[in-house]
C-alpha positions in Angstrom: 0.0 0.0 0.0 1.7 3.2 -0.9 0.6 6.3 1.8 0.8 9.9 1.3 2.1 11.8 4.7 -0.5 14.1 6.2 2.3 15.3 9.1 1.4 19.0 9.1 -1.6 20.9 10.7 -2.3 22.2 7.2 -1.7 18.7 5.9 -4.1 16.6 8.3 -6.7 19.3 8.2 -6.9 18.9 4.3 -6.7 15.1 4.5 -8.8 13.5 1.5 -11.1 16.2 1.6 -12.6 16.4 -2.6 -11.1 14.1 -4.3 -13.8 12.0 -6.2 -11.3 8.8 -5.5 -8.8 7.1 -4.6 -6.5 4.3 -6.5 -7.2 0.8 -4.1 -4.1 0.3 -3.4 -3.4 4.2 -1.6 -4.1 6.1 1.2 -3.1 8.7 4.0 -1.3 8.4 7.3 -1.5 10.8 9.7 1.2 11.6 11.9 0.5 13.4 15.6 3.7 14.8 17.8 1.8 12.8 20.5 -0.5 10.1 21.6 -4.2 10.9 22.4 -7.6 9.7 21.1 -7.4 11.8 17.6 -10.9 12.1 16.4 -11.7 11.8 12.7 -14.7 13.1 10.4 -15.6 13.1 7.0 -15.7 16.5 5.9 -16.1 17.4 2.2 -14.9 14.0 1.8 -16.4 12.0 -1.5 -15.3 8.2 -0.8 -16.3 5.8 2.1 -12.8 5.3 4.0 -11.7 2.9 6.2 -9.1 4.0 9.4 -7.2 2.6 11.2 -5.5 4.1 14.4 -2.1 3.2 15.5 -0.5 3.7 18.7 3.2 5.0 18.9 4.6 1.5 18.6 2.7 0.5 15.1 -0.1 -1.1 16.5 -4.0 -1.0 15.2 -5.7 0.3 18.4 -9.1 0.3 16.6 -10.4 -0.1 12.8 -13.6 2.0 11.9 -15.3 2.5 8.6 -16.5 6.4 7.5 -18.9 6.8 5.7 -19.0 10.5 3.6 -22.3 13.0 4.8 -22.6 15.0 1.8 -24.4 18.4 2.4 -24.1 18.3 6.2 -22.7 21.2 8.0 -19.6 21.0 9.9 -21.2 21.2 13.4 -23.4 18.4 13.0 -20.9 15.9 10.5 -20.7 11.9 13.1 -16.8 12.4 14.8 -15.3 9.2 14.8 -12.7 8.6 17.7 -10.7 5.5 18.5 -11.2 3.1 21.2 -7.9 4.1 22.4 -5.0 6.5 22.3 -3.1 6.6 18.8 -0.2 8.7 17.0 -1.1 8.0 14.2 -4.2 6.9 11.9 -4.1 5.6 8.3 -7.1 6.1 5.9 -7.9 4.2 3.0 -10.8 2.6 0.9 -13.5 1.3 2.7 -13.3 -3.0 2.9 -9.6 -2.4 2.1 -8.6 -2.9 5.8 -10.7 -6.2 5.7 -9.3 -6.8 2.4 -5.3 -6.9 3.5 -6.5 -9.0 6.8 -5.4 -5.6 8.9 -7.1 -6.6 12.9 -6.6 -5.0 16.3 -3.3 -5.5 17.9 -1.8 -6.0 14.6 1.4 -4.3 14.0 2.1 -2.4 10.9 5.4 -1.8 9.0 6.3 1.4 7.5 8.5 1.7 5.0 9.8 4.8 2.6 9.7 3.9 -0.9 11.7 5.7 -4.0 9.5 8.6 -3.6 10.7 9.7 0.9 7.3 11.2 0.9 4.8 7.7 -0.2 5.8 4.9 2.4 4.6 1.7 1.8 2.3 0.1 4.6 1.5 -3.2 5.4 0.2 -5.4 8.7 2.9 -7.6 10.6 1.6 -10.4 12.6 
């Protein structure tokens, strides 16, 4: 799975926020300076995303699907927060997280590809 880095306040507030899609095989990580319960939401965001929260050792904390609330206003858009504290989160197509067999307590490896800013993702077991 290749990841773009959302490691910026600009950067995570932007997220996936208008793009009509995404290739399967992509998605976002974003990367907190520390650990806490980082709530999620699907503003302006076209695609149903999976995310998965990971704690500051790799490790899903907690797998949730979003689904996208077109035309709802800001205040009233469903916050999604893990079931525990995180550093990081990854987004990506909804089922995908399913699909690569990615489960609670699972550990995932990070690795930069050719291009330092994509690292490639996948679970460890």
């Amino acid at each position: 799975m290749t990841l773009e880095i959302a490691d910026t306040p600009p950067k995570r507030m932007r997220g996936l926020m208008d793009r009509p899609s995404l290739p399967r095989d992509h998605g976002m990580i974003f990367v907190y300076d520390e650990v806490r319960a980082w709530p999620f939401w699907m503003l302006n965001t076209l695609i149903p995303l999976d995310i998965a929260w990971l704690d500051k050792s790799g490790r899903v904390v907690d797998i949730q699907t979003m689904a996208p609330q077109p035309g709802v206003s800001q205040d009233k858009l469903t916050l999604y927060y893990p079931k525990g504290e995180a550093q990081s989160a990854i987004e990506m197509n909804a089922g995908l997280a399913g699909g690569l067999g990615l489960a609670k307590g699972d550990a995932v490896e990070l690795r930069l590809g050719p291009q330092t800013s994509l690292p490639a993702a996948s679970p460890c077991r």
